[in-house]
N, C-alpha and C positions, 0 to 999 in steps of 0.2 A: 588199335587206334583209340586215343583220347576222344572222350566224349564231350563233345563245345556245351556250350553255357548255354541253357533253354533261352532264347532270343528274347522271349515274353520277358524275365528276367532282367535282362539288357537292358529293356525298354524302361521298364516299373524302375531299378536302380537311377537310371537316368534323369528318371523325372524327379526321384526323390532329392537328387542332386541338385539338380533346376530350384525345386522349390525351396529348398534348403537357402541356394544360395541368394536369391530372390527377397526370402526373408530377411536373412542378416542383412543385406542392402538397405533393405527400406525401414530397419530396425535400426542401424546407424545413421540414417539420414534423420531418421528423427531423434535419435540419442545426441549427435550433433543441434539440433534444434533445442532441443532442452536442455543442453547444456550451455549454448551460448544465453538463452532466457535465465537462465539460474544463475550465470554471471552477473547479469544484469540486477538483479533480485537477492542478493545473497539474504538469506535467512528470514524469505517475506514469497508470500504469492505474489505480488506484485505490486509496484510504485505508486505510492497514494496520491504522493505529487509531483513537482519536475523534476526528471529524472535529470542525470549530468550527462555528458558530451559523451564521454567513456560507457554510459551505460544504454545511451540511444545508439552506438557503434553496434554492440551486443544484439541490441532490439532487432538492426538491420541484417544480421546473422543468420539471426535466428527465423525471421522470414525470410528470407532466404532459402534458409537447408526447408523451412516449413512446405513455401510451395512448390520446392522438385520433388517430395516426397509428392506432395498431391498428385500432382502432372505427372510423375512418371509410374508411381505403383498407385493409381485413383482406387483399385478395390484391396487396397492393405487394413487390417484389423486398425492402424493408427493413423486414419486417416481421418478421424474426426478430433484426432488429437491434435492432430497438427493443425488441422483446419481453425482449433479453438488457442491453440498457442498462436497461431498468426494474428488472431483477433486480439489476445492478449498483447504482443509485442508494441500493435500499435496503439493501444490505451499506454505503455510503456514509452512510447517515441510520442506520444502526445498529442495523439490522433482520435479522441473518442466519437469522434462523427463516422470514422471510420470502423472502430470498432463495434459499434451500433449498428452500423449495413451490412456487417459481417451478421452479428448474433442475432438480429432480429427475427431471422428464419432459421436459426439451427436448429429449432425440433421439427420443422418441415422438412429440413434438407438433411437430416441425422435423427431419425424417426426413434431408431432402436439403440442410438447412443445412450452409453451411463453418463456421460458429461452434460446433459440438457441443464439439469440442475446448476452445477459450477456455470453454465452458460450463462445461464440469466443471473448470477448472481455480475460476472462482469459487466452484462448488458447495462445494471442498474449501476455499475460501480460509472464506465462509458458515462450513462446520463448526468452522473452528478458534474463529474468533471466538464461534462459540454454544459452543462448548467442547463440543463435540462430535468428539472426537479421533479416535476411530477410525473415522467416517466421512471423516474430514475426513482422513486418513491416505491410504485407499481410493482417492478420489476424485484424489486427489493425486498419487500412484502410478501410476495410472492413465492421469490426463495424460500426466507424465512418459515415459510409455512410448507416449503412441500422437503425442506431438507432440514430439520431440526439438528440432527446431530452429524451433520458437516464439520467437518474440520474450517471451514469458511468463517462459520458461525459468528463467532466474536469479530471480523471483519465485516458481514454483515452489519449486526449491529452499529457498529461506528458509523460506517457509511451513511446507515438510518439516518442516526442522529445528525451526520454532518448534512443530509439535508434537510433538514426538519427542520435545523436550526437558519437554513437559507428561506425556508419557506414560512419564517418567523412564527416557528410553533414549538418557543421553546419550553417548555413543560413538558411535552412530548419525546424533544431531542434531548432533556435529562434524562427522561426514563430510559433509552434506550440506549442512553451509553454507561448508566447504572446499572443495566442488565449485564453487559461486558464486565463491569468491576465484581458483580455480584457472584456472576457463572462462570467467568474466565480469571480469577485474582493472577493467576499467574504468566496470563497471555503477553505476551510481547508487545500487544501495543495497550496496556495497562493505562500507564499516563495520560497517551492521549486519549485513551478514554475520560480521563478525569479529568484534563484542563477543557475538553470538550463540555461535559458536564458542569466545569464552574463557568464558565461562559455560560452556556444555558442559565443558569439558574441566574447570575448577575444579570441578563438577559431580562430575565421573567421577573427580578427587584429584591431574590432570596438573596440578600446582600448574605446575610451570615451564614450559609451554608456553602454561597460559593465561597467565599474569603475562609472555609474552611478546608475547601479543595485546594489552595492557591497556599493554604501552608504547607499542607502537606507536601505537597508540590516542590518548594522551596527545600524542604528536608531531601528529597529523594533524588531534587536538579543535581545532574554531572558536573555541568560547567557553570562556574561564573555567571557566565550572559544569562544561562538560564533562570540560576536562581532571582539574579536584579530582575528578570521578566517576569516573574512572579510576584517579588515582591512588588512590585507596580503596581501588578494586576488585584493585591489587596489595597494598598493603596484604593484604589479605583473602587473596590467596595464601601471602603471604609467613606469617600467620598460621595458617593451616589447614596449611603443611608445616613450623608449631613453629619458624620462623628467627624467634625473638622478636627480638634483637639488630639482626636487619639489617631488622624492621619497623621499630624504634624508627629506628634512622639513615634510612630512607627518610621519614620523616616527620619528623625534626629535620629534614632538608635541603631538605626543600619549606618549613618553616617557613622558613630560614634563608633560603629565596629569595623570601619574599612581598613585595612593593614596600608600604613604609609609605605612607598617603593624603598624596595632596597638598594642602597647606594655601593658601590663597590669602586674602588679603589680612591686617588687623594683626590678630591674637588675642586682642592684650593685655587688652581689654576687656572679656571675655567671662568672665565666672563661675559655676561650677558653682552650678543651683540647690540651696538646702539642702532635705536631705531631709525629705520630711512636709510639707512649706513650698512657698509659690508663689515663685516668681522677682523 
């Protein structure tokens, strides 16, 4: 007679199944969750400003998959991950009021979470957006100091300075977006840190230093529109420190260099409708 399978056996395989299977569950609930936020977000923690139709769909997703992960597995290891991706999503859909009611208590209500840190850095990111400055100041500060070497970091910083510079203390909102250009040269949001900083400083009356960021600026613009907004924005030095003369030649000389449209095929034919008149 075949000897059966010790029961005890039975049982322990059992469970290990259960648990096994449990896991993967509420590890693709949140793997779906991050992954629809990361559509949303491609190549960035998250939307500095208004996001588009396509990427508040995403937002919706992703809380979504966020809070049946909570509800259904509430004691899973990524449960404070979700909890902080749902908070994310709606600073993402454009909700920081909301996202504020969310984080204000995540180190009470996620004691032993590694995410507190990343928390308040959103809390403070929430404040600026609700224009809520000197929270959003706080909180910000705060980060800064209890996570130096964050991958956030150079985000931080920005933020600082965008509101420093709301809270008319631009001297301040240079420095801290000069720390981005200084410790991050290669960060992704580079530029804005620096038109951040010629603003400040044109701000503060440092005509020639901003209108030094605003060239540079010009050399490194992608597109068209951007570089004309820059050069404006010298312009606008060049006017606020009284060098009328040398506005005027900085704008003949952009003029002088506009490429006339290219015409492609005969013209000849073609005449101006009279006015008041149909064609």
């Amino acid at each position: 007679m075949r000897s059966r399978r010790p029961e005890w056996k039975t049982i322990v395989a059992a469970l290990l199944l259960a648990s096994t299977t449990a896991s993967c569950a509420y590890y693709n609930t949140f793997y779906l969750a991050r992954r629809y936020y990361d559509r949303a977000t491609p190549n960035a923690p998250y939307v500095a400003d208004t996001p588009d139709p396509t990427a508040v769909a995403n937002f919706n997703k992703s809380i979504d998959y966020s809070k049946r992960l909570i509800a259904n597995y509430p004691k899973s290891k990524w449960v404070d991950d979700a909890y902080l991706l749902w908070a994310r999503s709606l600073l993402g859909r454009d909700d920081p009021i909301g996202t504020m009611n969310m984080l204000k208590d995540f180190p009470t209500r996620y004691p032993r979470s590694s995410l507190k840190d990343a928390a308040l850095f959103y809390l403070g990111v929430g404040g600026r957006k609700a224009r809520m400055h000197t929270d959003a100041l706080a909180a910000l500060d705060e980060f800064i100091k209890k996570a130096p070497k964050s991958d956030l970091m150079p985000y931080a910083l920005l933020e600082r300075s965008r509101v420093l510079s709301a809270l008319d203390r631009p001297a301040e909102a240079a420095a801290s977006a000069s720390q981005v250009l200084e410790h991050y040269p290669k960060s992704p949001e580079h530029d804005r840190a620096m038109n951040l900083r010629a603003d400040a400083w044109l701000g503060q009356g440092d005509y020639d230093r901003a209108r030094t960021d605003y060239r540079e600026l010009q050399g490194r613009a992608r597109t068209d529109e951007d570089h004309f907004s820059y050069l404006l924005k010298e312009a606008d030095c060049l006017e606020a420190g009284r060098r009328y003369d040398d506005e005027l030649a900085l704008l003949r000389d952009a003029q002088a260099h506009e490429q006339e449209p290219q015409i492609t095929g005969d013209c000849r034919s073609i005449r101006p409708a009279p006015i008041g008149g149909d064609v």
